[in-house]
C-alpha positions as CSV (number, residue, x, y, z in Angstrom):
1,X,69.8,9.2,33.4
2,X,69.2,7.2,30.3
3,X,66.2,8.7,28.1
4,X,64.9,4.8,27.9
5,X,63.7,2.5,30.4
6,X,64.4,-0.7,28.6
7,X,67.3,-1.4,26.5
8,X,67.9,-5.0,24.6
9,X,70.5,-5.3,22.2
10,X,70.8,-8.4,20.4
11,X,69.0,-10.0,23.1
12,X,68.6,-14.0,22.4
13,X,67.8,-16.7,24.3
14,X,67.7,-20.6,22.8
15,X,65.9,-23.4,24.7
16,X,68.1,-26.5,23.4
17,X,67.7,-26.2,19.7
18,X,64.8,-23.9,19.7
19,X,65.5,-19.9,19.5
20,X,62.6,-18.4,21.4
21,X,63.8,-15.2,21.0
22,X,66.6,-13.9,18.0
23,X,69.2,-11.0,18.7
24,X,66.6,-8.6,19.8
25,X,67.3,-4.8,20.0
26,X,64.4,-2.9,21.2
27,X,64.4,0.6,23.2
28,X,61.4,2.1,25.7
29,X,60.9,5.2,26.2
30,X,60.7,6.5,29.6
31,X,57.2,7.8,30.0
32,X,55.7,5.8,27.3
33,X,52.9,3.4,27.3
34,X,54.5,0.8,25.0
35,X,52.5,-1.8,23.5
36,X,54.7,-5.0,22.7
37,X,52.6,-7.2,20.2
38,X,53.2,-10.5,18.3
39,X,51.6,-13.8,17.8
40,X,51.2,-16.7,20.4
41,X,54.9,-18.3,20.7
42,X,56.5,-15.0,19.1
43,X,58.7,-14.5,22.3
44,X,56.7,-11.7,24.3
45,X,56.8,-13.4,27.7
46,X,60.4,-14.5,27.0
47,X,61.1,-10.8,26.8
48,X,59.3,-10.2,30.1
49,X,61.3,-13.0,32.4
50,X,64.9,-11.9,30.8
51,X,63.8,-8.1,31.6
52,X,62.8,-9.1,35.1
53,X,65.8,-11.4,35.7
54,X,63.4,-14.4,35.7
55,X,65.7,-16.2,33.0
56,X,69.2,-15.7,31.4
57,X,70.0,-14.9,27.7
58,X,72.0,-17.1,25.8
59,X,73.5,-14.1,24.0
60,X,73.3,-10.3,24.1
61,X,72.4,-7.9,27.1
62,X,69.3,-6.0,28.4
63,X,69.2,-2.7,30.2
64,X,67.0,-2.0,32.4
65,X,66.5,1.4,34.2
66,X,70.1,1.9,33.4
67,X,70.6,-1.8,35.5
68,X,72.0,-4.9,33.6
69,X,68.4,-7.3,34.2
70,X,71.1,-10.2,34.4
71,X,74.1,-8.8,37.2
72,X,71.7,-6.0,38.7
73,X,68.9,-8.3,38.9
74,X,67.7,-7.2,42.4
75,X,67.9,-3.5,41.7
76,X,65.5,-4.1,39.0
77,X,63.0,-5.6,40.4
78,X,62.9,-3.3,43.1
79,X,62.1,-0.6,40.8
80,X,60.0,-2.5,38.8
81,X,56.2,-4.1,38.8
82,X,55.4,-7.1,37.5
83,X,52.0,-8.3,36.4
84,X,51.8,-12.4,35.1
85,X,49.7,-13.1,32.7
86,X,47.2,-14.6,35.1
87,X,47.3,-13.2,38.6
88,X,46.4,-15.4,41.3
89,X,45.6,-14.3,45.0
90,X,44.4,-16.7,48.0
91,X,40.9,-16.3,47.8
92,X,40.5,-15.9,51.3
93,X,42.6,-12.7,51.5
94,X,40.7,-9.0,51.3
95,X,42.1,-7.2,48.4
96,X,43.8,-4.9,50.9
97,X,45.7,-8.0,52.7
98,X,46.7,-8.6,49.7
99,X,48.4,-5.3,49.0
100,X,49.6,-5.0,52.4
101,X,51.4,-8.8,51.4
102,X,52.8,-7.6,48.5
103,X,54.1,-4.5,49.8
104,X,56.0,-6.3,52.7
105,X,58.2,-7.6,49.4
106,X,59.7,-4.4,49.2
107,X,61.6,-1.7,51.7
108,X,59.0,1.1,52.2
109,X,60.5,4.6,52.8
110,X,56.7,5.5,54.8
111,X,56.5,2.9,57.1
112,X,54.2,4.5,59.1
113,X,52.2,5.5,56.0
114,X,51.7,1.7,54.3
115,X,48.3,1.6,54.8
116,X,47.3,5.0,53.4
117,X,49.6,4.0,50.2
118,X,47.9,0.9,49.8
119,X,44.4,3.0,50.0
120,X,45.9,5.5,47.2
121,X,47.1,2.3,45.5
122,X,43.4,0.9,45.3
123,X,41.9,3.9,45.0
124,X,43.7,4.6,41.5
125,X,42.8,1.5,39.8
126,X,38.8,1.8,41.2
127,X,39.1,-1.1,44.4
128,X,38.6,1.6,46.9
129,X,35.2,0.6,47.9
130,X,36.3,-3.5,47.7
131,X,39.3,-3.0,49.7
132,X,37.7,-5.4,52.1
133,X,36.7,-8.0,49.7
134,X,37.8,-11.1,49.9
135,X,39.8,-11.7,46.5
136,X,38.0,-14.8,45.9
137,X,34.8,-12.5,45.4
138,X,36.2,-10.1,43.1
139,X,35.0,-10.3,39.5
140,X,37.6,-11.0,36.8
141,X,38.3,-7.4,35.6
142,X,38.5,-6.3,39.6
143,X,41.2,-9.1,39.8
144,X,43.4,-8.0,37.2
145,X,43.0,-4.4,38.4
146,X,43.9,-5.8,42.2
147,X,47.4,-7.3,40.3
148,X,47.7,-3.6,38.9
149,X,47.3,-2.2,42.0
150,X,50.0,-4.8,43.3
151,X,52.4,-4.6,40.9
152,X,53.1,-0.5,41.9
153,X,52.1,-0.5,45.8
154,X,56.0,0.2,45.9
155,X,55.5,2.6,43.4
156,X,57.8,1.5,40.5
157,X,59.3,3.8,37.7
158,X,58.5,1.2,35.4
159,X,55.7,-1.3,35.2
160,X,55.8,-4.6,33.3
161,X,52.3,-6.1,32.1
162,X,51.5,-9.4,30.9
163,X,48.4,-9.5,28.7
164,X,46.7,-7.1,31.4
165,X,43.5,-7.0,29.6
166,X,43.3,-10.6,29.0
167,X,40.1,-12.5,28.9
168,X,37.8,-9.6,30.4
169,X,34.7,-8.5,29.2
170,X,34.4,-5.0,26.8
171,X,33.4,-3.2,30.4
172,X,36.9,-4.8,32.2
173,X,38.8,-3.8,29.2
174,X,38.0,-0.4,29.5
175,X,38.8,-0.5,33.2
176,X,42.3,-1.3,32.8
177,X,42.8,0.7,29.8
178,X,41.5,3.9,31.9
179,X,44.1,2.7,34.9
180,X,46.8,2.2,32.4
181,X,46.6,5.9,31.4
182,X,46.9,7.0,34.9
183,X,49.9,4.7,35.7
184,X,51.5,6.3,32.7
185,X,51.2,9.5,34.8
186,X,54.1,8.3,37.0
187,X,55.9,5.5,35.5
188,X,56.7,4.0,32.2
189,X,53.9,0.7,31.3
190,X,55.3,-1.5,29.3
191,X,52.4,-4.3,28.4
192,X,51.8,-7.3,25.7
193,X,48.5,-8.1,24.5
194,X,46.5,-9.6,21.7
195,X,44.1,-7.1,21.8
196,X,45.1,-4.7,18.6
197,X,42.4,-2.0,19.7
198,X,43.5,-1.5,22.9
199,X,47.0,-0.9,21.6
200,X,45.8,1.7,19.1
201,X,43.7,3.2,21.7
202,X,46.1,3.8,24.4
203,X,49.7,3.4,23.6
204,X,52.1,5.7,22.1
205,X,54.7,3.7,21.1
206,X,54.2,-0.2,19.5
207,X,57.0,-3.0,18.5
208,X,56.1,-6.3,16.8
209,X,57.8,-9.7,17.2
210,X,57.2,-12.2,14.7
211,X,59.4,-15.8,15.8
212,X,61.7,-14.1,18.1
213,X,62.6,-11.3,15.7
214,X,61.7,-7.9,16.2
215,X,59.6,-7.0,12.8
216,X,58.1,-3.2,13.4
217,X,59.3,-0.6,16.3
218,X,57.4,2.9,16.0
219,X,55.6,5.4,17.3
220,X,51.9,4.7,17.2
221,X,51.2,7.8,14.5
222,X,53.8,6.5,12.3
223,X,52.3,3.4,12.3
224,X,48.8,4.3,11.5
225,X,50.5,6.1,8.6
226,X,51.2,3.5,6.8
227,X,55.0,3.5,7.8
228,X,55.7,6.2,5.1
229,X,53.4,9.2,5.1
230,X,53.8,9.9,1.5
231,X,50.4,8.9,0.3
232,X,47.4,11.3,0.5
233,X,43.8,10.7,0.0
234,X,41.4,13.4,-1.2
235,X,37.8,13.4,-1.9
236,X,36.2,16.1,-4.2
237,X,33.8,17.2,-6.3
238,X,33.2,19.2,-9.2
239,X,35.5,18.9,-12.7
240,X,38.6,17.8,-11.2
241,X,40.5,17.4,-14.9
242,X,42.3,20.5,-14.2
243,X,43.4,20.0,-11.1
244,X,44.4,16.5,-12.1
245,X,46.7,17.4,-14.6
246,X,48.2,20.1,-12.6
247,X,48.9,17.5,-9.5
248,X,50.5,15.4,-12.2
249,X,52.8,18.4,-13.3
250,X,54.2,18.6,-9.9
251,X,58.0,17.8,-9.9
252,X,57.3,16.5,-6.2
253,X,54.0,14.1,-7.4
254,X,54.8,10.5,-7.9
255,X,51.6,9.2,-8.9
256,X,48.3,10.7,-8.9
257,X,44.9,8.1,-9.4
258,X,41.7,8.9,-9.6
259,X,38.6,6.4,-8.3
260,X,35.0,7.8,-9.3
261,X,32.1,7.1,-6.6
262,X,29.3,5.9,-9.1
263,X,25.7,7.8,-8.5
264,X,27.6,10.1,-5.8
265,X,29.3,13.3,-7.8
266,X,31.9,12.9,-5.9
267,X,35.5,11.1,-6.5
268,X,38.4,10.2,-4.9
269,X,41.8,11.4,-5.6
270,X,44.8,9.4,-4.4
271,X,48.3,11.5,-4.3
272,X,51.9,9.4,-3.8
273,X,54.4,12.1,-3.1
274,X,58.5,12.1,-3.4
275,X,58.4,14.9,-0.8
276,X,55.8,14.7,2.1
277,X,57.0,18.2,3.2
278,X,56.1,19.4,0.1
279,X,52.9,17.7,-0.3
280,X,51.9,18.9,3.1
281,X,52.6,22.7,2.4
282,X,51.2,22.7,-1.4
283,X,48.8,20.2,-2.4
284,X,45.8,21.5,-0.6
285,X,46.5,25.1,-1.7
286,X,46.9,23.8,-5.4
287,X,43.4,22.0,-5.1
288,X,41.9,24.6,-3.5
289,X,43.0,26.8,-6.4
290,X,40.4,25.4,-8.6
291,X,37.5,27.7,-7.2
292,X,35.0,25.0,-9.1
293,X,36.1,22.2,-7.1
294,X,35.2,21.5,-3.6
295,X,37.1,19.6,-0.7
296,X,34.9,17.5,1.1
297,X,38.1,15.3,2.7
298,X,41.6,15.6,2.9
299,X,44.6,14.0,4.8
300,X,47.6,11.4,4.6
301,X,46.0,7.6,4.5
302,X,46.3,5.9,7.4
303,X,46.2,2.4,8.7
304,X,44.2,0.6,10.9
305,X,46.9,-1.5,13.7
306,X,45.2,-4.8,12.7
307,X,46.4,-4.1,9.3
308,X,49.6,-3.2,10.0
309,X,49.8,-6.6,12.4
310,X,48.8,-8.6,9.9
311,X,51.0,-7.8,6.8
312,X,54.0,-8.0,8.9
313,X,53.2,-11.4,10.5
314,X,51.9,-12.9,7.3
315,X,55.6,-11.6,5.9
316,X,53.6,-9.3,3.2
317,X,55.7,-5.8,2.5
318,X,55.3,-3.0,3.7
């Protein structure tokens, strides 16, 4: 069994003589909860209905639990759950006729247990007590969690969100972002958004798509370290000459700067290293050396994802 649950390579599909989406090569982790970003029109939903079998690429190939999503397109979407963008249910159905609908799409190996699966189902994402409801009744965030709890009645390895958080309040944000977690339990969650916090918050792995083209893939920690991990930030006080000229003696030490904090007694010391192995097992000790100066902060800079997003759409290096 493949270690990934999604595998594109040089995935493309044209519409006429526009390219929605450019030779994209892109691999999901099984057990991840993989945040797939870009602007509006970059390709994300695109990337959804080729992976589902909804659409077929012009070029290139996508794997999907170890299924091809274009010849194998059945056996993926057995073992796969699917939430659109905007879930719509007949209003007059109870949430849990609407589970009990959307489980007669697939075979269920406990028949004669559907209805306690459906409970469990609702029950994860917080609908327990609404599971007589009419859908029409439910509040935006306790629709989107009734499309969760949809999307893996048939209990999927792998679970495809459309902008799953989309349009809800702070409150239903943090609903979904609690349910995603425990789907990630089970299954690998694979979701686009807008939403940059929620990404940072939750998921473990990111990609970015900028016009079709894949522009960033990376773990989340990598990514909030600035892509390198070379620079660190230090803030101390005390006479840091010494310690400043010894940093700059070190044959691993790129660049050292130093930003005074005016009325504070404190400054900031900013460390580029050729070796972040290196920096990591001597720079503190070197600092620390100085028995005048204190530490009050020390660590590798980091990056906030909306900064990250930002620089690569906008085409500014990295």
């Amino acid at each position: 069994m493949s270690d990934h649950a999604i595998v594109c390579r040089g995935l493309t599909k044209r519409f006429a003589d526009v390219t929605a989406l450019d030779h994209l090569d892109l691999e999901v982790p099984r057990g991840s909860l993989f945040g797939f970003l870009g602007p509006n029109g970059a390709g994300k939903t695109t990337v959804m209905r080729l992976l589902l079998g909804l659409a077929r690429p012009t070029d290139g190939s996508a794997q999907v639990l170890g299924f091809d999503a274009v010849t194998d397109s059945l056996e993926v979407r057995r073992r796969v759950g699917y939430l659109p963008q905007q879930p719509l249910f007949p209003p007059e159905l109870t949430a849990r006729e609407v589970m009990r609908y959307a489980a007669g799409f697939y075979p269920h190996e406990r028949d004669g247990r559907i209805d306690d699966d459906i409970t469990e189902a609702l029950d994860l994402v917080g609908l327990a007590a609404k599971a007589d409801s009419r859908s029409g009744a439910l509040s935006g965030g306790q629709r989107q969690r009734l499309g969760i709890a949809q999307a893996q009645v048939h209990r999927p390895e792998l679970l495809i969100l459309d902008e799953p958080a989309a349009a809800l309040d702070p409150l239903g944000r943090r609903d979904v972002l609690d349910v995603m977690r425990r789907l990630q339990e089970t299954a690998t969650v694979f979701y686009s958004t807008h939403i940059l916090d929620d990404v940072q918050q939750v998921s473990d792995q990111v990609a970015i798509l900028k016009a079709g083209a894949r522009v960033l893939q990376a773990p989340m920690n990598e990514v909030l370290r600035g892509g390198n991990g070379h620079v660190f930030d230090l803030e101390l006080s005390g006479p840091v000459g010494r310690v400043v000229a010894d940093l700059r003696a070190q044959p691993w030490v790129e660049v050292v700067r130093v930003a005074e904090e005016p009325h504070a007694g404190t400054c900031t010391v900013t460390v580029e290293a050729r070796d972040p192995d290196a920096a990591y097992r001597d720079l503190l000790r070197l600092v620390l050396a100085d028995r005048r100066v204190q530490v009050r902060a020390f660590g590798p800079r980091t990056s906030e994802l909306e900064d990250v997003f930002i620089d690569l759409v906008e085409g500014a290096p990295r």
